[in-house]
C-alpha positions in Angstrom: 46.9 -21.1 18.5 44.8 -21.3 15.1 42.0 -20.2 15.5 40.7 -21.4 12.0 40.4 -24.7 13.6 37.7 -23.2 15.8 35.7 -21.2 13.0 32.0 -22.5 12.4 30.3 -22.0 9.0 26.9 -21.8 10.7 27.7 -20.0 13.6 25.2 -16.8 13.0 22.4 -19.6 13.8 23.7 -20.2 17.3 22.9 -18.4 20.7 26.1 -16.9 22.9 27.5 -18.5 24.9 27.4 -21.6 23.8 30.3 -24.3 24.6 31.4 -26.3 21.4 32.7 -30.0 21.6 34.5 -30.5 18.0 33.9 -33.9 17.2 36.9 -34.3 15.0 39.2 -33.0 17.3 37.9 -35.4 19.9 38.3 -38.7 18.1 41.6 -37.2 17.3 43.2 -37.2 21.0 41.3 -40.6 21.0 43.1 -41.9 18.5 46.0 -40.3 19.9 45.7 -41.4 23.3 45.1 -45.2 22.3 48.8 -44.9 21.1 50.4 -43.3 23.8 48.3 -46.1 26.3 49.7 -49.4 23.8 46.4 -50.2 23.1 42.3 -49.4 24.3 42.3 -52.0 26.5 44.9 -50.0 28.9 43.2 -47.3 29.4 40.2 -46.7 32.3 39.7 -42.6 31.8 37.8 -40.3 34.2 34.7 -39.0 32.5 34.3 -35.9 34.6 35.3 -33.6 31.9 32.8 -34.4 29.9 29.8 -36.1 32.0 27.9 -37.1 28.6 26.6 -40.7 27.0 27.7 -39.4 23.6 31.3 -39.4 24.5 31.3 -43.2 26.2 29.8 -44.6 23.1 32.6 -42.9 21.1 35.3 -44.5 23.7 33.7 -47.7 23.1 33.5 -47.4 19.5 37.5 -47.1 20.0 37.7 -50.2 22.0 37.8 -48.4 25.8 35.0 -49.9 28.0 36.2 -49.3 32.0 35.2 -45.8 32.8 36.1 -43.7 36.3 33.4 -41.8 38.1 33.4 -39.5 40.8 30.0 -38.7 41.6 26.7 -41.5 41.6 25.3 -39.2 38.7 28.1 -40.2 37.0 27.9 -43.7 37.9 24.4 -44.5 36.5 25.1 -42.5 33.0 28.2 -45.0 32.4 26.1 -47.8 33.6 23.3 -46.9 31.5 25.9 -47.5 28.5 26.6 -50.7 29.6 30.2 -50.3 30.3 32.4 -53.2 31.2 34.1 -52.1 34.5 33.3 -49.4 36.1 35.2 -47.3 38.7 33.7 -45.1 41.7 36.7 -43.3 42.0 35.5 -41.2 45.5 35.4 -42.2 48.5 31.7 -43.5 49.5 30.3 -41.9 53.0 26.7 -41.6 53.5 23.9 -42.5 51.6 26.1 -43.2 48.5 26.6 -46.4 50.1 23.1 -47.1 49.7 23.3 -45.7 46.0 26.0 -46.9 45.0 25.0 -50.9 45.9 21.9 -50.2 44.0 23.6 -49.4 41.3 25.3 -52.8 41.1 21.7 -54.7 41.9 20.5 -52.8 39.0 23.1 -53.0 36.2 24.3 -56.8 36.8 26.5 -56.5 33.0 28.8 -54.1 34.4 31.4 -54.7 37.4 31.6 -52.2 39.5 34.4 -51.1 41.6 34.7 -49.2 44.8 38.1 -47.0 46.5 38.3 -46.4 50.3 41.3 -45.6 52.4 39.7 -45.5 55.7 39.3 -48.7 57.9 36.0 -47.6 59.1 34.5 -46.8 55.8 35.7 -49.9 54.3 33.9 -51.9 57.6 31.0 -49.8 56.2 30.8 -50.5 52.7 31.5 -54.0 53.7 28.8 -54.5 55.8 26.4 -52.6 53.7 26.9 -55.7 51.1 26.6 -58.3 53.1 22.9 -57.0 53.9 22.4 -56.4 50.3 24.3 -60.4 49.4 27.1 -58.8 47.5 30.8 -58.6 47.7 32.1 -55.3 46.1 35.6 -55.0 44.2 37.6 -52.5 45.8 41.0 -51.0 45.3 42.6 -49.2 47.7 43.3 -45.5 47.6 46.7 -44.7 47.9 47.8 -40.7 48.0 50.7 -40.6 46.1 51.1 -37.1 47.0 48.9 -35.1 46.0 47.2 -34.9 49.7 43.5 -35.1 48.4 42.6 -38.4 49.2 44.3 -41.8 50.3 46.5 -43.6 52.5 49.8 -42.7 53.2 52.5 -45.4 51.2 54.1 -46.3 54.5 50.6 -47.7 55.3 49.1 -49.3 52.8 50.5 -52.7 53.2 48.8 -52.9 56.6 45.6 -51.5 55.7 45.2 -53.7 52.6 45.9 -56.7 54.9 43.5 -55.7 57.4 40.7 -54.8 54.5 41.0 -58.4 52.7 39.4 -60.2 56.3 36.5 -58.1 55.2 33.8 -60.2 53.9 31.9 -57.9 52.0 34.5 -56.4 50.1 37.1 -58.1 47.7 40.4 -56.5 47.5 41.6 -56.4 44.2 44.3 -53.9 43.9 45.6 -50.2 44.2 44.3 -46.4 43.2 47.2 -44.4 42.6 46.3 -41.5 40.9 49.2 -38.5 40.7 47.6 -35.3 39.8 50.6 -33.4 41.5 53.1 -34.7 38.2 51.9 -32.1 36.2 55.1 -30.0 35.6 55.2 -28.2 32.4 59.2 -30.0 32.4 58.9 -33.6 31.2 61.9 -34.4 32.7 61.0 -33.2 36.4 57.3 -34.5 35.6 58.9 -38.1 34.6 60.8 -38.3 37.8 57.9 -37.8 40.3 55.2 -40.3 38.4 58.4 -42.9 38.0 59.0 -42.4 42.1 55.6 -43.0 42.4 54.9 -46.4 40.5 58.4 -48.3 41.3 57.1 -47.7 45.7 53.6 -49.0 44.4 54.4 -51.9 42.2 57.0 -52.8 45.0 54.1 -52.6 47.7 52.4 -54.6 45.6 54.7 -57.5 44.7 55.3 -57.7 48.7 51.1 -58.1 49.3 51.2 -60.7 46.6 53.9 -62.7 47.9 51.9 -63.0 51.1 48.8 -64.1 49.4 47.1 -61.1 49.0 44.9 -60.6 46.0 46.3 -57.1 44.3 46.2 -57.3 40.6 44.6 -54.2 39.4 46.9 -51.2 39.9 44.9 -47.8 38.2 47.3 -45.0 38.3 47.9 -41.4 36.6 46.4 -38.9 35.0 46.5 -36.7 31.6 49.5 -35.9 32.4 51.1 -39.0 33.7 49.3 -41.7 32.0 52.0 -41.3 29.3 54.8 -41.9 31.6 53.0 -44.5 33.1 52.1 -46.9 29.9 56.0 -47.7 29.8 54.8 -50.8 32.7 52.5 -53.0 30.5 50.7 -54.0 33.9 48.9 -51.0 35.0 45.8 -49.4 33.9 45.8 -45.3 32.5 43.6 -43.3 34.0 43.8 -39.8 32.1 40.5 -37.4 32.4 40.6 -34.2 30.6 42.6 -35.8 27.3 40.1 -36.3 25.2 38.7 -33.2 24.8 41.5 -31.0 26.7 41.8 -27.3 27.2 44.1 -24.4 27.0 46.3 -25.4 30.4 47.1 -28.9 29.6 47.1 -27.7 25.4 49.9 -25.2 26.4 51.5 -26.8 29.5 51.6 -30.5 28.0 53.4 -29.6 24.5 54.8 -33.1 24.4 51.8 -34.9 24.4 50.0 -34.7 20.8 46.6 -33.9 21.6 44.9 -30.5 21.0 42.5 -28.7 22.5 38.7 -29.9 21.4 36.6 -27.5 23.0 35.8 -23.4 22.8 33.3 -21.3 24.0 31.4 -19.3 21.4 30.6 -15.7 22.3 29.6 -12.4 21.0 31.0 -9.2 21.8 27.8 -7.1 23.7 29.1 -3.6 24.1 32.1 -1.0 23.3 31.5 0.8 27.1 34.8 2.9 27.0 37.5 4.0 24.6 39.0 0.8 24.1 37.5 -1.6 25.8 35.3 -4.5 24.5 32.3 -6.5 26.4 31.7 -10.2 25.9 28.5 -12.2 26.4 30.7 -14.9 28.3 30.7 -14.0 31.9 31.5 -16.3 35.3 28.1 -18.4 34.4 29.5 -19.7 31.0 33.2 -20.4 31.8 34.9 -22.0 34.9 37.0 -19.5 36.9 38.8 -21.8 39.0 42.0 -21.2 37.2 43.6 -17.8 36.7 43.1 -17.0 33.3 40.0 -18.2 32.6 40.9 -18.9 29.0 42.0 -17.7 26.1 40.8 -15.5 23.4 41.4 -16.6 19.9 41.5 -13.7 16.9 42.0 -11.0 19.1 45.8 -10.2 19.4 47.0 -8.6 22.5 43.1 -7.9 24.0 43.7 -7.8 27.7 41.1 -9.0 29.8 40.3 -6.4 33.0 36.4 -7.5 34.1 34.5 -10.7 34.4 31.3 -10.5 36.2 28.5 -13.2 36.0 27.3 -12.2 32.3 29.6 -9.8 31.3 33.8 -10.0 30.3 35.4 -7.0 29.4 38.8 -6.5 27.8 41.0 -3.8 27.0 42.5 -3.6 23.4 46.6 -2.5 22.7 46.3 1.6 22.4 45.2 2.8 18.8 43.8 -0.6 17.6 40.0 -0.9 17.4 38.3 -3.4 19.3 36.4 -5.9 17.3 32.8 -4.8 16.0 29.6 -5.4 18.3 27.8 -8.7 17.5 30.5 -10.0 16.5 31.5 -13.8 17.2 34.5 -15.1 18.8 36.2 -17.8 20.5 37.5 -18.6 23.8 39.4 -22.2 24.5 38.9 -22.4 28.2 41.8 -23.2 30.6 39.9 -25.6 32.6 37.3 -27.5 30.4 35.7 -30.3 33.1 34.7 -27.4 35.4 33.9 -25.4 32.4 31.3 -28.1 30.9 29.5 -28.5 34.2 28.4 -24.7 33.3 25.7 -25.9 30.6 22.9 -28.3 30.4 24.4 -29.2 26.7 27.1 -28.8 24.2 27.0 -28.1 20.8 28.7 -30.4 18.8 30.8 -29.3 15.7 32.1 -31.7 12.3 33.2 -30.4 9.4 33.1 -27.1 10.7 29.6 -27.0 10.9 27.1 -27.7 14.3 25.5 -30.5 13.7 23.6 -31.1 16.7 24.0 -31.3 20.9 24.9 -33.5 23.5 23.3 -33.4 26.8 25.5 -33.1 29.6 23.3 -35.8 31.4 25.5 -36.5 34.4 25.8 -32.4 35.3 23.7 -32.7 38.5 24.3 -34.3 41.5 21.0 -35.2 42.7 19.9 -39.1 41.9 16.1 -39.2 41.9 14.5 -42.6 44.3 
């Protein structure tokens, strides 16, 4: 990877660590993206990865205004851009109920949509609007899968007909999304998302027939959606495109986007012989993947240590490891858990930093 690309002119300036959204880079896979989906209007991305109000104004500068959610946090910082459509793509238990139908009372320019796959949940939700005098837009969660969430295909035909008697909840069509097609072959990853979409659209065309309203079909993922945008009547749903990381970036080669994130660091300490210390530890890069990410500038540095501040690796024998204080940079292999690390990002164009963006939709809680 070049790590050129990742090089900031004013980096001395900047505290370690410190994650970097390159601007350029972003609106780049944007661009790309747009493309691959046949047009802005197709596409309805998760905004997980990123959580941040900067990055929905620059989708709807492009043309893309329906936006996924999974969390109510999430949720009010899309409706407080005043996206079109709107996607709760979780299921809702609890108070989120509540939360979520204040949500929709509150920001009447956006439609909001809601995904269940439980009968009793749906009763919930529905009866929840009625006391509130609304009828919420749902689609049906369908596991296509991936085991995570959703109703099994060989039962969504009679749960879809049982939800539409529901009077507080309009049934408008089908969540599908695959995150199980995600081979590295794009042949073998082609003929599980195909598999997929030909049993949906044909459950779909059979609720139709019967009267049932099921227009909306939202399927796929990063790396799906491509494979997906060959049926002109679905929507795309891809998350972690816009600004990627290392696992899609390397996995992924036939999609044209490139990684548009890093994590800045310094090295801290030269403890033994051979062995280098980073400022970037557990708190400042997700380690939910193996791998963590990968080290740009430093060939063949072997990392051996990650604590919560601290990230030691081990260089080749006879090669000196690079000099204390100096800066490096890491492209993480999972970015959306990665981002959730920091209150903010800095963002880089034209190879400088030219300001932040609050990751506003970080937390969880939702203050009364």
């Amino acid at each position: 990877m070049n790590d050129t690309l990742y090089r900031v002119r004013n980096a001395e300036a900047q505290c370690t660590p410190s994650l970097l959204y390159y601007k350029d880079l972003i609106t780049q896979n944007m661009r790309a993206a747009v493309e691959l989906a046949g047009g802005a209007g197709r596409l309805w991305p998760h905004i997980k990865t990123h959580k941040m109000r900067e990055m929905i104004s620059l989708s709807q500068s492009m043309g893309i205004n329906r936006f996924k959610c999974a969390t109510i946090a999430e949720l009010l910082m899309v409706a407080s851009c005043k996206a079109a459509h709107i996607l709760m793509a979780y299921p809702l238990v609890g108070p989120n109920i509540g939360l979520f139908l204040r949500a929709v009372k509150m920001f009447k320019g956006s439609r909001f949509y809601a995904v269940g796959d439980d009968p009793a949940q749906l009763e919930r939700l529905s009866d929840a609007s009625l006391s509130e005098g609304l009828v919420i837009p749902v689609l049906l969660d369908v596991n296509m899968g991936m085991n995570r969430t959703g109703v099994a295909l060989d039962r969504v035909k009679a749960l879809y007909r049982r939800c539409v008697a529901l009077p507080g909840i309009q049934m408008e069509g089908l969540h599908c999304y695959d995150g199980h097609c995600n081979d590295a072959d794009l042949k073998k990853r082609k003929e599980k998302a195909l598999s997929g979409i030909e049993t949906v659209r044909g459950i779909r065309a059979e609720l139709s027939a019967e009267g049932c309203s099921c227009d909306l079909l939202v399927m796929g993922g990063t790396p799906s959606f491509p494979i997906h945008a060959a049926y002109d009547d679905v929507y795309l749903s891809p998350g972690t495109i816009f600004v990627g990381d290392y696992r899609y970036g390397s996995d992924l080669t036939d999609l044209p986007m490139i990684p548009a994130a890093a994590v800045m660091t310094r090295v801290i300490s030269h403890p033994k012989e051979g062995l280098f210390t980073l400022d970037t530890g557990s708190k400042g890069i997700s380690t939910d993947m193996t791998g963590r990410g990968t080290l740009l500038g430093v060939d063949g540095a072997e990392p051996i240590l990650q604590s919560e501040e601290h990230w030691v690796f081990r260089m080749p024998e006879g090669r000196p490891p690079p000099a204390i204080g100096e800066i490096l940079y890491v492209i993480p292999m999972h970015i959306c858990t990665t981002t959730a690390l920091y209150d903010s990002v800095s963002v880089v164009e034209g190879g400088e930093v030219v300001g932040c963006w609050e990751v506003s939709a970080r937390g969880r809680a939702v203050n009364e």
